[in-house]
N, C-alpha and C positions, 0 to 999 in steps of 0.2 A: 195639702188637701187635694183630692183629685180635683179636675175643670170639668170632670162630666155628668155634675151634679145637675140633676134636673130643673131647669128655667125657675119653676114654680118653687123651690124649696131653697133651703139655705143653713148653714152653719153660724149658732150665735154664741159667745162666751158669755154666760151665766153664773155671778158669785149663788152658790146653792146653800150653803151656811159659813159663815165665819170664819174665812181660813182656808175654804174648799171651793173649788170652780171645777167646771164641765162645760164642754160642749154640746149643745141642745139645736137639733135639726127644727126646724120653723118651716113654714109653709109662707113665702111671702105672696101679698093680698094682689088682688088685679089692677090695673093703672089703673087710675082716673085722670080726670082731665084737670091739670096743676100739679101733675106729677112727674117723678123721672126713676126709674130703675136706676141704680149704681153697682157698679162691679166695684170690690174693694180691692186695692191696689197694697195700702198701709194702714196702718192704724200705730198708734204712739200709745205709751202708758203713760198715766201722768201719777207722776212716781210718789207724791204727798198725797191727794186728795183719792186717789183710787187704793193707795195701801191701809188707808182708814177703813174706807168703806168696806173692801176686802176682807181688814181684821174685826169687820163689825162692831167700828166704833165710832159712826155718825149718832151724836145726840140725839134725842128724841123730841128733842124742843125742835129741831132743824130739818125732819126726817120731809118736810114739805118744801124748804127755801134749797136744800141740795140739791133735789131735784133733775138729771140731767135731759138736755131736750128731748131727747127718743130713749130714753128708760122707759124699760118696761118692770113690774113686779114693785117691791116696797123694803124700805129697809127696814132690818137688817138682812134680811136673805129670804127667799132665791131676789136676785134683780140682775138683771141686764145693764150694765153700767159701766158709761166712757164717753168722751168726749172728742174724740178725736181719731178722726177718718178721711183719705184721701182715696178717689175712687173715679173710675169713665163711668160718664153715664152714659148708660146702655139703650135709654128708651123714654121716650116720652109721648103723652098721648098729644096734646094741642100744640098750637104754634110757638109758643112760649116754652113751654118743654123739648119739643122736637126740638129746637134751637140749639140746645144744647147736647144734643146728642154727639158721643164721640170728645165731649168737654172733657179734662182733668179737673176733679172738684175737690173743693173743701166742703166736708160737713161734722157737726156735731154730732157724730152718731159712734155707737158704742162698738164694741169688737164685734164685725159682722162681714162673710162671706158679700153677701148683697142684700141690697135696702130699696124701700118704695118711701121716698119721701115728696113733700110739698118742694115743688120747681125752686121756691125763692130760699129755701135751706140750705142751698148748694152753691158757694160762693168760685167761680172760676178761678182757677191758677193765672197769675200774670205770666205775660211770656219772659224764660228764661227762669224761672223758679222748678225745678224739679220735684216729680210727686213725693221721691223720697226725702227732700229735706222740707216739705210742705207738714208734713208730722209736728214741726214748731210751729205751727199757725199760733193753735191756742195757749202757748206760753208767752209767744210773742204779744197776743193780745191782751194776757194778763200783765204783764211788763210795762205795754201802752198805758194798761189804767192804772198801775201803781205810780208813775213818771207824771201822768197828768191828777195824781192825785197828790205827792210830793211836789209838785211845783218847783222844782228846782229851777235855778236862774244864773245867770252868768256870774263865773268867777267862781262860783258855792265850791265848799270846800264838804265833800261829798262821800262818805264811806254806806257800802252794802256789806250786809253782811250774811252770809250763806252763797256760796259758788254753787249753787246746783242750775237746773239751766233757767228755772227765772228769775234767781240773783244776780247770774252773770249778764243775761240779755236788759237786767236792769242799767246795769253799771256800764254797757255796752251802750245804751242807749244816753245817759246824763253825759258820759265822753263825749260825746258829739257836740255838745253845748259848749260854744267859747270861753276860755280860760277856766273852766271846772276844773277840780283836783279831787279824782275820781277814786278810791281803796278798796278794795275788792278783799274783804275777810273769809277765811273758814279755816278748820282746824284740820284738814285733809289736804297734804301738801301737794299731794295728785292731781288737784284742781290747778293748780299755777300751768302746766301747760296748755289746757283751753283756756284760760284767761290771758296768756301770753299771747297766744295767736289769734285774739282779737285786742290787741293791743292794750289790755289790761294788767297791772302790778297786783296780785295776790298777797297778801298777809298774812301772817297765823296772826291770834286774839292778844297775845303776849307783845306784840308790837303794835298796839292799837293807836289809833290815833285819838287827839282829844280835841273841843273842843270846834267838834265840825257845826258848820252850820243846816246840814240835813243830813240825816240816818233813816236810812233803809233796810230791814229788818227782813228775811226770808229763809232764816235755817232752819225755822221747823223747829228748833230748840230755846226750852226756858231762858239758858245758860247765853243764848244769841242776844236773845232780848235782852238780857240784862243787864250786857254788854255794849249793845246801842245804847242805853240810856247813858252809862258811863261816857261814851264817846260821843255825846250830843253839848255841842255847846249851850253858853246864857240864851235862851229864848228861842232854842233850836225845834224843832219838829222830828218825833221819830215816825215810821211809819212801819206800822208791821202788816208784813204780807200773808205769814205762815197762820196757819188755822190746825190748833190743836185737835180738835174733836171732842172729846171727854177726858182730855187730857186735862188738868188744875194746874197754873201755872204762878206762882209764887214770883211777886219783884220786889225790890228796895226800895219804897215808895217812902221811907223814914230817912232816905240820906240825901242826896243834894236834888231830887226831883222836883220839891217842891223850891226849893233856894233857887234852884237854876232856872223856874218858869220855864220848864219842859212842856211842850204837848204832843202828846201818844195820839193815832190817829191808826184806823182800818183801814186797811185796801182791798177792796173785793170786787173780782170781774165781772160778778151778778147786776153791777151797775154802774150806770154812764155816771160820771160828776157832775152836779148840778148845772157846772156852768158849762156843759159840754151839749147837755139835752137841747138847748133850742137850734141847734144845727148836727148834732151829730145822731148815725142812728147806731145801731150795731153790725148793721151790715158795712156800713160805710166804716166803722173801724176793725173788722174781719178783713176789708179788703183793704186797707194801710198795714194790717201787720203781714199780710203774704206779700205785699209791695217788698217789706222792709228785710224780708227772707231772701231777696238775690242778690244775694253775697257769699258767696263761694266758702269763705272764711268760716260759717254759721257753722258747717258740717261737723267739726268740733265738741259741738252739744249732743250729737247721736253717738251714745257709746257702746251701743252693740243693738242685735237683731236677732231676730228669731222667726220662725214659722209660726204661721197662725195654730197651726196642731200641736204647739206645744204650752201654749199660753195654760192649762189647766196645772201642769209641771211650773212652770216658771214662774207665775204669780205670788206662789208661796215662798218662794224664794226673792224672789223682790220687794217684798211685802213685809219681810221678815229682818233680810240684811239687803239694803243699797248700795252697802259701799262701793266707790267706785262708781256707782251708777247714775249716769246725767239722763237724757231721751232714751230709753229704749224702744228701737222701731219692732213693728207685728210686720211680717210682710207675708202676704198671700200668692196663692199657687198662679194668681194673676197676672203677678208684678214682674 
């Protein structure tokens, strides 16, 4: 995109119906005072929950709890919809804004040129985190809440299953827990070398393991799930991360599910765990997952890149087939 778009205006990606996107020139609003201008540097697709939306298949029970923070429009189409944005801010009007002027930031905001948002929505890069691998923020922080929603504990004997980058940054993160015995599944042998090079052992589903004491669930697929339960021990806990949409998902709830005293549990980033709200806020775990991003090693999970002017081209094609696809980063005329 050219740099010599006019201050006031701006470039936003718009799903306009089901399967379709376009670029939609905006007019952004004048500061107030609690605000910051943002030049976008990157932007990330978040390759499950924006391929739904994309193929216009957010439930209608949900079309309010999906919601992302700076959506604009409604589903299923036209809408304005992402989550993830690294950007300078360019401007602000008061003390608290000006501060940050010239900052590298994180924000939840959707495929956009430049943004007028509230000061406190822009969370700073730590030092040594680069903008371009700052794009994993928000997978990283769904990772955080699936791990402190799994509960995992030393020694557990531990398989995730789905390598996409927030199965891996799962299993990425329960490793670090002393004496775990961490399996990392998916039926995409492609994946073994980002999970090798964050020190992770890869499986296909044929070598499953049995009897683990937590399963972690994130492939998006019936056939994942089905599959955790299989590989949950007596008394085990699965946890599923993936979110169908209107997808109907069929399990084996007539074979050892109930024998084994299994329990199936949600993980959704939409919320802190009970026992997390009286000290944590969500800012305060926005800025532990970009902490937890400088590590050189991470870059791995970015599996390719594009131009912001091509995203109305590439959406349907990502949307359609992944394969092969971990982070894909947006990168602007900025970066």
């Amino acid at each position: 995109m050219s740099t010599d778009t006019p201050i006031d205006q701006t470039s936003a990606f718009w799903t306009v119906a089901p399967g379709t996107g376009e670029l939609r020139t905006e007019v952004l609003p004048a500061l107030r005072a609690g605000e910051v201008r943002v030049r976008a540097l990157y932007s990330g697709i978040s390759r499950g929950t924006e391929s739904l939306v994309f193929r216009g298949e957010v439930p209608a029970s949900e079309y309010q709890r999906m919601r992302a923070p700076f959506q604009q429009g409604d589903f299923p189409a036209p809408v304005k919809y992402g989550y993830i944005s690294v950007g300078v801010v360019e401007d602000g009007m008061d003390d608290q804004a000006a501060a940050l002027r010239g900052r590298t930031v994180f924000c939840l905001h959707p495929h956009q040129q430049r943004y007028v948002v509230p000061a406190d929505a822009v969370v700073p890069l730590p030092n040594g985190l680069p903008a371009a691998r700052a794009v994993l923020a928000a997978n990283m922080e769904t990772a955080i809440n699936a791990v402190w929603d799994a509960a995992p504990s030393v020694g557990d004997r531990i398989a995730v299953i789905g390598a996409g980058v927030v199965g891996t940054l799962v299993a990425w993160l329960c490793a670090r827990i002393p004496g775990t015995q961490v399996e990392l599944f998916d039926i995409d042998p492609g994946r073994a070398a980002p999970a090798a090079a964050l020190g992770l052992v890869l499986r296909t589903p044929d070598a499953a393991a049995t009897e683990c004491d937590l399963v972690i669930h994130a492939s998006g697929s019936a056939a994942g799930l089905r599959s955790a339960l299989a590989m949950a021990g007596f008394e085990a806990t699965v946890i599923e991360m993936s979110w169908f949409g209107q997808q109907a998902v069929a399990l084996p709830l007539g074979e050892a599910f109930h024998a084994k005293r299994l329990t199936l549990r949600s993980s959704q980033v939409g919320h802190l765990p009970p026992a997390r709200l009286p000290r944590w806020s969500y800012r305060r775990r926005m800025e532990l997952a970009l902490s937890l991003l400088v590590d050189d090693r991470l870059d791995v999970l970015i599996s390719g890149e594009s131009d912001f002017a091509d995203l109305p081209h590439l959406m349907p094609a990502l949307a359609s087939d992944g394969a092969g696809v971990l982070c894909h980063r947006i990168r602007y005329a900025s970066a």
